[in-house]
GUTI-32980 format. One record per residue: residue number from 1; x, y, z negated of N, C-alpha, C, O, CB in turn. Coordinates in pm, whole numbers, plus 32768, in hexadecimal, padded with zeros to 4 digits. Atoms other than C-alpha are relative to their C-alpha. Glycine has a CB too. Layout:
BEGIN
PT   n  npx  npy  npz capx capy capz  cpx  cpy  cpz  opx  opy  opz cbpx cbpy cbpz
PT NUM    X    Y    Z    X    Y    Z    X    Y    Z    X    Y    Z    X    Y    Z
...
END
This chain:
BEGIN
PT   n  npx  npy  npz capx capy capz  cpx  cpy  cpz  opx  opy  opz cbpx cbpy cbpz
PT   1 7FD5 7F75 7FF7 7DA3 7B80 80FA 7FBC 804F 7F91 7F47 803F 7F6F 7FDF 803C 808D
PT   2 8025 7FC0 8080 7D87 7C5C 7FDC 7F6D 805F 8032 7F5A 8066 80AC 8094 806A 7FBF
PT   3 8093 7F99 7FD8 7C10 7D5B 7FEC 802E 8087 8008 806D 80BA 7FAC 7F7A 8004 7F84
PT   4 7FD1 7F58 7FFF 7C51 7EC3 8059 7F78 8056 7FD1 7F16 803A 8016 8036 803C 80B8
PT   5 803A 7FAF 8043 7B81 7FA3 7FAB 8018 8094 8014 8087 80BD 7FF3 8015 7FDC 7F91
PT   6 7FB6 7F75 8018 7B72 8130 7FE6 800C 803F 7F7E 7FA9 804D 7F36 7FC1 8063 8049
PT   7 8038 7F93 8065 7BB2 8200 7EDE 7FFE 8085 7FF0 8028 80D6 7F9E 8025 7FF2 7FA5
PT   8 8036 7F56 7FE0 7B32 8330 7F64 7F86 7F91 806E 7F91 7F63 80E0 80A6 80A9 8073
PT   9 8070 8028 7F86 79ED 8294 7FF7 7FDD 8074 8086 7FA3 8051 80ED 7F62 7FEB 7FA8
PT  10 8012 7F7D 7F96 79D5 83DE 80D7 8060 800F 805F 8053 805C 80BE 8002 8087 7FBE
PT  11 7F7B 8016 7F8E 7B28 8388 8192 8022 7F92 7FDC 8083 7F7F 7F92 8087 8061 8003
PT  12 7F92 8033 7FDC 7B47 825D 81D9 80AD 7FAB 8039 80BD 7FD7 80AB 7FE2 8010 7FF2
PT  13 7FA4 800C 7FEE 7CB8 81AA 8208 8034 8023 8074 808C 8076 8089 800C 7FAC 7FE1
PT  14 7FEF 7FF8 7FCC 7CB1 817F 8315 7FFF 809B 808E 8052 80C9 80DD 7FE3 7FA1 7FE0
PT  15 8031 7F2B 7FCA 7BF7 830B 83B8 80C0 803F 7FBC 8101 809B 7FEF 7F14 8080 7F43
PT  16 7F7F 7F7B 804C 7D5F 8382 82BB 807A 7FE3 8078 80DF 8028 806E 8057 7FCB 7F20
PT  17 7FB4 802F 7F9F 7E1F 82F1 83E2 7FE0 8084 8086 803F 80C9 80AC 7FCD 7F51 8021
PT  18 801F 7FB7 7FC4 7D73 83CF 84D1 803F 8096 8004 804E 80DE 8067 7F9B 7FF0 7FE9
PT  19 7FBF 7F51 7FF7 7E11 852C 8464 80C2 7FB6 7FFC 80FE 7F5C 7FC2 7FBC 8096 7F24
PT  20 7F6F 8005 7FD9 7F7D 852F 84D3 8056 8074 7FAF 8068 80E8 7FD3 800A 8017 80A6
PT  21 7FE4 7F9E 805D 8020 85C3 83AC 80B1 7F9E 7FD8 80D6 7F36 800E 7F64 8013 7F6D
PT  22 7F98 8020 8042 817F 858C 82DC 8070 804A 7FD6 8093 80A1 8026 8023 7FB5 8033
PT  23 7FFD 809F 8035 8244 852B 81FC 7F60 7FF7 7FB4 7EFF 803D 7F99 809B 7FDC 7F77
PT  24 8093 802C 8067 813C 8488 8140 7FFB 7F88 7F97 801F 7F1B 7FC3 7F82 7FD2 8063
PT  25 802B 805E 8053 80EB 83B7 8018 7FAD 7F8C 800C 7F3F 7FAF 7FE2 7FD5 8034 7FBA
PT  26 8057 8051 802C 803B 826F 801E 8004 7FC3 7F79 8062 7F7C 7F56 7FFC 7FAD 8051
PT  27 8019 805A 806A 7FAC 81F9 7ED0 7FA9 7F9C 8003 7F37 7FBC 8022 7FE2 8039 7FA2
PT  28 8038 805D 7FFF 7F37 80B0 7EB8 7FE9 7FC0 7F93 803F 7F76 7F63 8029 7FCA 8044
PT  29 801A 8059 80B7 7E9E 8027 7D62 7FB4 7F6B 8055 7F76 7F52 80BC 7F50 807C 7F59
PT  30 8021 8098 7FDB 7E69 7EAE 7D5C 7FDB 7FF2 7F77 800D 8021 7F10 807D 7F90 8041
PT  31 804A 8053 805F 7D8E 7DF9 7C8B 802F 7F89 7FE0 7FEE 7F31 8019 7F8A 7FEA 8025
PT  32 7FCF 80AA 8024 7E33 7CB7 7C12 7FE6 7FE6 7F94 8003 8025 7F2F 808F 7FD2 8003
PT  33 7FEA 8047 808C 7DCA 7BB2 7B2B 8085 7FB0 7FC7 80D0 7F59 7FF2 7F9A 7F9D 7FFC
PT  34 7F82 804F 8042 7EC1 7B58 7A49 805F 7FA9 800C 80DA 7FAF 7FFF 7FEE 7FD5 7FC0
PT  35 7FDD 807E 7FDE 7EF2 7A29 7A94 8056 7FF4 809E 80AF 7FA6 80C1 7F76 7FB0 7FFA
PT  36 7FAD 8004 7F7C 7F59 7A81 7BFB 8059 8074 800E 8077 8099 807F 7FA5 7FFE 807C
PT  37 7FB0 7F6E 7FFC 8031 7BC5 7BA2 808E 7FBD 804A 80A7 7FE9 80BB 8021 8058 7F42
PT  38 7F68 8020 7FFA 81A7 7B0A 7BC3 7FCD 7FC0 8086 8028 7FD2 80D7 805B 7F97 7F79
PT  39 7FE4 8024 7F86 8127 7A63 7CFF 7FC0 8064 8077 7FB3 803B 80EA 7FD4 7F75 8009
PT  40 8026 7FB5 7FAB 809C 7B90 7DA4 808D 807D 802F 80AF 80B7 8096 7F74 8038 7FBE
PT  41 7F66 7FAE 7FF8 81F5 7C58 7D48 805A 7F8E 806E 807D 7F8A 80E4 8061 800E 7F38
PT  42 7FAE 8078 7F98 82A4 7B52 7DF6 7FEE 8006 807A 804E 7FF3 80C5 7FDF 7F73 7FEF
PT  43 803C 7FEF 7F96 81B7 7B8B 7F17 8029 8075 8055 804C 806E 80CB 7F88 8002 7FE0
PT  44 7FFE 7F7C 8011 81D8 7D00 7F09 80AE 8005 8058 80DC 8015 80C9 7FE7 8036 7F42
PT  45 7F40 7FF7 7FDD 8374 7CF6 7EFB 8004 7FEB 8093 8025 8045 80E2 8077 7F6B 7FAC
PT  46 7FC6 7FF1 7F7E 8386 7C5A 803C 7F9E 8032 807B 7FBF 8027 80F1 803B 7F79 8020
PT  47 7FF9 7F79 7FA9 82A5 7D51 80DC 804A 8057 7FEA 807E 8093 8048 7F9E 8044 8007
PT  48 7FC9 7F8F 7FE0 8346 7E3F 8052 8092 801C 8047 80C0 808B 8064 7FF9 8035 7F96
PT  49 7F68 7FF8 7FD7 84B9 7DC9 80DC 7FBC 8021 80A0 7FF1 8070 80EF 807B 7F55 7FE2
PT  50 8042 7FF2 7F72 83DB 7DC2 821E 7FE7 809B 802C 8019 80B2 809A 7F6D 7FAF 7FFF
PT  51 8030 7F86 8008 8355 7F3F 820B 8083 8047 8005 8092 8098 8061 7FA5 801A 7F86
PT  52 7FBE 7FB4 8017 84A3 7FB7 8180 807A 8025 8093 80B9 8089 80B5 802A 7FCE 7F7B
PT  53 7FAD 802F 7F87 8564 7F2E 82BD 7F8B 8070 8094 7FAD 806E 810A 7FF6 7F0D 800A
PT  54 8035 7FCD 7F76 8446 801D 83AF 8017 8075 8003 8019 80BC 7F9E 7F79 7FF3 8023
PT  55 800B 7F48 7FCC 8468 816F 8457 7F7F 805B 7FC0 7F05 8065 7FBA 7FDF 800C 80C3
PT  56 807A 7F9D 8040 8409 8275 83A2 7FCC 7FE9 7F50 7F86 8037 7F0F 7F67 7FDA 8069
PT  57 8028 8028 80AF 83E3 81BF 8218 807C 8057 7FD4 80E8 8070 800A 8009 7F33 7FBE
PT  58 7F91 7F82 8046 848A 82BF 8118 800D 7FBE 7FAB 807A 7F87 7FBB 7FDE 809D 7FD2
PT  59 800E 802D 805A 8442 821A 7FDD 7FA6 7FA5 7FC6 7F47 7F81 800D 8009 8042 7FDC
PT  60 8086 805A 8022 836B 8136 7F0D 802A 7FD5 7F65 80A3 7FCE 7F4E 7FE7 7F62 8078
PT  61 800E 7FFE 807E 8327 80F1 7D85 7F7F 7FA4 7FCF 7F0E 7FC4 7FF4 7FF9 808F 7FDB
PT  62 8068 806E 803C 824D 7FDD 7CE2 7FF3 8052 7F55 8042 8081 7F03 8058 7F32 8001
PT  63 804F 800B 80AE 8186 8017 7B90 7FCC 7FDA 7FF7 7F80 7FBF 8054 7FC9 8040 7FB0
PT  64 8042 805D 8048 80FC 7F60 7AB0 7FA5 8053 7F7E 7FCE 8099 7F22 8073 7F93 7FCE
PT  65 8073 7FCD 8080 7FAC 7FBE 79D1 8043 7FEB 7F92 80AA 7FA9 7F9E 7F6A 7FAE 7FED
PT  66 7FBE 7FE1 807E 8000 8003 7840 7F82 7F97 7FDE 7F1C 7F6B 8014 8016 80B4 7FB8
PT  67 8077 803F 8070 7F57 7F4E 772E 7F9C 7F80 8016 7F2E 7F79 7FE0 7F95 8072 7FE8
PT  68 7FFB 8069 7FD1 7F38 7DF1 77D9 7F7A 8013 807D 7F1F 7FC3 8096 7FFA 7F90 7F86
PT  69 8047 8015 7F55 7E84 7E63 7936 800C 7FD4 804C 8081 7FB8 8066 7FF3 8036 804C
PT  70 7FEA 8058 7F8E 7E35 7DB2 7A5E 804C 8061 8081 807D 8034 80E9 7F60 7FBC 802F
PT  71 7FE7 7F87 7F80 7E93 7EFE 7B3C 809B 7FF1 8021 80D8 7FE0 7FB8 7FDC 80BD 7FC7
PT  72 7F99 7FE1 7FCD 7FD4 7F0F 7BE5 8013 805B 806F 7FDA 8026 80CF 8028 7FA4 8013
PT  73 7FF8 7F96 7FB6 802A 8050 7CC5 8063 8002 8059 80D2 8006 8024 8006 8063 7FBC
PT  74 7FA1 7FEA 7FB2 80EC 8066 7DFD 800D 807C 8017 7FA7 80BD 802C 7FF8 7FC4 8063
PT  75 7FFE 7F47 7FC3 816B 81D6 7E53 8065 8002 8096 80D7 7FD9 8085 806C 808B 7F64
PT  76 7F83 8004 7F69 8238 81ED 7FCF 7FEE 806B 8048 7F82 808F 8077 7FF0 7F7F 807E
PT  77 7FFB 7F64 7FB1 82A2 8333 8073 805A 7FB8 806C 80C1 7F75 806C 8055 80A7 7F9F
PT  78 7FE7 8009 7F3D 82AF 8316 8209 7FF8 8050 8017 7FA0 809B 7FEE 7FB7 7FC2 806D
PT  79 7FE8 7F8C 7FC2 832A 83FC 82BE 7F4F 8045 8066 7F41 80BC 8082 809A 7FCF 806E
PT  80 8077 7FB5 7FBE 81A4 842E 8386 7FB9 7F61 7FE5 7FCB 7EEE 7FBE 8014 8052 80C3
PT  81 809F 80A2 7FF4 8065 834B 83AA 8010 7FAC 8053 8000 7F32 8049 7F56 801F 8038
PT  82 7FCB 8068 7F5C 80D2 82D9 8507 807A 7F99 7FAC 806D 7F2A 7FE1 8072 808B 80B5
PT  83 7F8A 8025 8009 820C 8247 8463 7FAD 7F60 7F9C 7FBE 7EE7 7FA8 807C 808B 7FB1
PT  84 8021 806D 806A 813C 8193 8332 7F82 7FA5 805A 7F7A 7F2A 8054 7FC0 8051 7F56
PT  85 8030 8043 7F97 802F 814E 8448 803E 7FA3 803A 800D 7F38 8018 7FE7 8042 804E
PT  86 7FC1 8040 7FBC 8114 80A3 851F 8034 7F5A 7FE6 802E 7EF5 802D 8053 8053 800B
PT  87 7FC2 8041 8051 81C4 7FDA 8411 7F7C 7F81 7FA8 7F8A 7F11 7F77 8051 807D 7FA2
PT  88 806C 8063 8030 806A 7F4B 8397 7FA7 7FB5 802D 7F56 7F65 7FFE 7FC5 8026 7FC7
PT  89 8051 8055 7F9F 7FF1 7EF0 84D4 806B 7F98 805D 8041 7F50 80B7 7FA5 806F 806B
PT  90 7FAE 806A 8006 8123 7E25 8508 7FC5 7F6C 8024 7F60 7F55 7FE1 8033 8003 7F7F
PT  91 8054 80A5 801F 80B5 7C91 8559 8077 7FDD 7F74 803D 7F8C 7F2C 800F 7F5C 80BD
PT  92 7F90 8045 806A 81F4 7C3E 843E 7FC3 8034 7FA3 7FA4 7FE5 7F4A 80A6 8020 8000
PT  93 8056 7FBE 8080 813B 7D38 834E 7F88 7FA5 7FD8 7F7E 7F6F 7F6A 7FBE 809C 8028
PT  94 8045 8052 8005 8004 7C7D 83AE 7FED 7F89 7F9A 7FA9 7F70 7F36 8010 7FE8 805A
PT  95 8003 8078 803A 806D 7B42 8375 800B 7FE6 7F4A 7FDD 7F8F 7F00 806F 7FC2 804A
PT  96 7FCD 8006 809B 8107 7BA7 8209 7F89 8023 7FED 7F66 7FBA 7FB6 807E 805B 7FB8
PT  97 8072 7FBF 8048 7F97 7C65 81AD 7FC2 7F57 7FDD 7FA7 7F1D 7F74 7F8C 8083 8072
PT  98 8073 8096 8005 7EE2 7B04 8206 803B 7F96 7F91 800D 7F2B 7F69 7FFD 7F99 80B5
PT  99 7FDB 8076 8078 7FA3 7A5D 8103 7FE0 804C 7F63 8015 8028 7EF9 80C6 7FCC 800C
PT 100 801B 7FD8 80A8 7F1C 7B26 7FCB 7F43 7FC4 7FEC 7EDC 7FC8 802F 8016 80ED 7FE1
PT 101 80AF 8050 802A 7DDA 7A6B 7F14 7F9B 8077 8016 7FA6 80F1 8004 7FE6 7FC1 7F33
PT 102 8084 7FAB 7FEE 7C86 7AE3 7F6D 7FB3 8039 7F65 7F3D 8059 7F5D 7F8C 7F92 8059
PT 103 8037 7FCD 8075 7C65 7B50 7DEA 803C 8073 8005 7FF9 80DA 7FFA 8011 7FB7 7F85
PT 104 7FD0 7F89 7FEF 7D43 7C3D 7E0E 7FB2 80AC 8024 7F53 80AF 8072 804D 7FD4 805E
PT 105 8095 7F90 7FBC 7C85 7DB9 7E47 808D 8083 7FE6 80DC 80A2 7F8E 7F19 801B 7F66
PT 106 7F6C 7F93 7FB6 7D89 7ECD 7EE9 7FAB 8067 8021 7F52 8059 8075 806A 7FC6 80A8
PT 107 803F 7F72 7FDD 7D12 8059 7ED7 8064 8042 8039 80A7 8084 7FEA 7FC8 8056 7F8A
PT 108 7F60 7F99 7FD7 7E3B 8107 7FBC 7FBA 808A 802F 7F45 8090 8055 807B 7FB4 80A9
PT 109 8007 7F72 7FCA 7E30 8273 801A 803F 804F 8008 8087 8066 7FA6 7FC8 803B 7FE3
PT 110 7F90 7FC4 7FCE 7EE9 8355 80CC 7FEB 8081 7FDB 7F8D 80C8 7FFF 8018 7FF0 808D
PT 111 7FFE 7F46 8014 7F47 84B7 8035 805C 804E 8040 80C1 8017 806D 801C 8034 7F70
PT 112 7F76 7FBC 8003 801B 85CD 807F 800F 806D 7F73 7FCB 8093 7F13 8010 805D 809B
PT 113 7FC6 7F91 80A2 80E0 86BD 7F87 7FDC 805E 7FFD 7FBA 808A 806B 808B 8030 7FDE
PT 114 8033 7F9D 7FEE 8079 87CF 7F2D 8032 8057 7F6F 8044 8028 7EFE 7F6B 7FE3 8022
PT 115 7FD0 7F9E 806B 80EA 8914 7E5E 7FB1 7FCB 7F9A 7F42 7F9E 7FB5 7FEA 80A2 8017
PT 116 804D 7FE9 8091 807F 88F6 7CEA 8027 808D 7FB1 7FF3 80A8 7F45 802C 7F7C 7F93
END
């Protein structure tokens, strides 16, 4: 299973679950070496046919770091936290997380929008 990492050490992933808010953003940057990028996309895809198929998923967008980086970025707007909660505590979600290598290192965090 890939390493979860906060990146907001002051909240977190799991505490961002706690406020009952939405819609909302999860971004998830992944660390991949190179070498395992095409088999972690592969991985990815069929969570994401998994995610896209649950109550409450709006959207979702993969990026890829510039200038030959290991980073790749998930972005997914759910309709609330309960919804992306729900969907990640899944046992089928589960099972798909436990199949990504333990090199792997996953920072997700949940925002909402906000005027600029």
């Amino acid at each position: 299973m890939a390493t979860l990492q906060s990146l907001d050490p002051s909240t977190p992933m799991f505490a961002q679950f706690e406020e009952k808010t939405g819609p909302i953003v999860l971004a998830n940057t992944f660390v991949v070496p190179k070498e395992r990028t095409d088999a972690f996309l592969s991985l990815f895809r069929r969570q994401a046919e998994f995610m896209k198929a649950q109550p409450g998923f709006v959207s979702l967008q993969m990026h890829k770091g510039t200038a030959g980086s290991q980073l790749l970025m998930n972005v997914a707007v759910w309709e609330s936290t309960e919804a992306l909660a729900t969907a990640l505590g899944s046992p089928e979600f589960q099972r798909m997380a436990a199949d990504f290598p333990d090199d792997i290192v996953s920072y997700p965090h949940i925002f909402e929008r906000i005027d600029a």
